[in-house]
C-alpha positions, 0 to 999 in steps of 0.5 A: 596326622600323617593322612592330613600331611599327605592330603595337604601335600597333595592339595597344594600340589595340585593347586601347583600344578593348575597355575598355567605357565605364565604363572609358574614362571613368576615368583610365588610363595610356597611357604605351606609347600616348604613347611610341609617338605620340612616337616616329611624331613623330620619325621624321616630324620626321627624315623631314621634315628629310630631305625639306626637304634634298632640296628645298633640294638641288633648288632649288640645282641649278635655280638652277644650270641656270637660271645655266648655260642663257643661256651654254649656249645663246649657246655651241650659237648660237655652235657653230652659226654656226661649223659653217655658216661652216666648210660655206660655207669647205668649199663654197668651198674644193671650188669653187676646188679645181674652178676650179684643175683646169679651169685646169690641165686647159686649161692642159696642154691648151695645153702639149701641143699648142704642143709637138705644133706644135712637135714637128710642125715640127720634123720637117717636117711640115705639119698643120693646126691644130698 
């Protein structure tokens, strides 16, 4: 549709433009010239209409983001802090799981060796450092 406006505008501008000047100078009836005119005005109109709707959809999502960035980013703020908190809890957690092995360590250390001792006397036995 919008190739055969275009190569009818054209054809009538050039059938226009071939008139000589005697002919140019009187009054003619450019109807065709007019409707096609009219026509390219409606669909710039339509287009334009189309082009504002798109802007103002635009606009509408901008003013979104902007109302969703502050909260967004107080939450990823938020997210981060949480995430070191939670690493240092870790970090503690595997220091105390550390301490509580050397305490049981030494501990079974000392189990073993009162009743090595005890063992040792028990039988009679005298060894040093039992």
């Amino acid at each position: 549709m919008a190739s055969e406006s275009i190569s009818a505008g054209e054809e009538l501008y050039c059938t226009m433009r071939r008139r000589n000047k005697e002919q140019r100078a009187t009054a003619h009836d450019n109807t065709d010239m007019c409707k096609l005119l009219l026509q390219a005005l409606r669909k710039r109109d339509r287009l334009q209409q189309d082009l504002f709707k798109h802007i103002e959809k635009q606009s509408e999502c901008c003013s979104e983001v902007a109302e969703l960035s502050s909260p967004l980013e107080t939450v990823l703020e938020d997210a981060a802090r949480t995430a070191q908190h939670i690493s240092s809890l870790q970090k503690q957690r595997q220091k105390d799981i550390w301490k509580i092995m050397e305490i049981a360590c030494s501990t079974s250390k000392y189990e073993r060796g009162r009743h090595r001792s005890y063992f040792l006397v028990q039988n009679g036995k005298t060894l040093a450092g039992g």
